[in-house]
Steps between C-alpha positions, in 0.01 A plus 500: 500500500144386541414322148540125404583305237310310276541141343753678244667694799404818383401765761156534531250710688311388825205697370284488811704740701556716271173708595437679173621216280778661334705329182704677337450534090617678223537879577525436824718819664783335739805656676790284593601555878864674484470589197490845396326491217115592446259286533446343140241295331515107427548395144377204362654141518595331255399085430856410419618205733835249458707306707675816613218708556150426655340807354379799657124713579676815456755726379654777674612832308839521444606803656659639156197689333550350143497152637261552755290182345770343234708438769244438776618284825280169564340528802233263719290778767348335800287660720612456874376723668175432731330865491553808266686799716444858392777641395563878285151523475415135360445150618768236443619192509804291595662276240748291400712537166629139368725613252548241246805333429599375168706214551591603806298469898221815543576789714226631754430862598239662702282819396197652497187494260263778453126371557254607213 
């Protein structure tokens, strides 16, 4: 994985080789690698933080329709990659997924981000 962490020891981006400046945000379209899902937008966080969970920039849909956003996943994005690769007919990005844990240690997947 190419990002670092900050003070906090959250994954952060390098920024300067990422050549177009990338950061993922809300509506942001990601696809999980494996997965065989669509890609799917990025939800907004949520501010809630205790001593079991650190809080999250994201949510990811819940793959149920009706609880696509009640029942959203916390999720951290990263950008890793260095350069944007064309791929189906769009420009991309690599990423990492932090997927939050709530009381529990954070999982980490790779994926992909779609480049506005």
């Amino acid at each position: 994985m190419n990002a670092t962490k900050n003070e906090n020891g959250k994954l952060v981006n390098a920024g300067e080789w990422n050549e177009k400046f990338v950061e993922p945000k809300v509506g942001s379209v990601v696809k999980v690698d494996g997965s065989s899902r669509l890609p799917v937008r990025l939800l907004p966080g949520d501010d809630y933080v205790d001593s079991g969970f650190p809080g999250c920039d994201f949510r990811y849909p819940n793959p149920i329709r009706e609880w696509a956003e009640k029942h959203a996943i916390a999720v951290n994005v990263t950008v890793t990659g260095r350069t944007t690769q064309r791929k189906d007919g769009a420009d991309w990005v690599r990423v990492c997924f932090e997927w939050v844990g709530d009381c529990e240690p954070s999982t980490y997947s790779r994926g992909w981000m779609l480049v506005d």
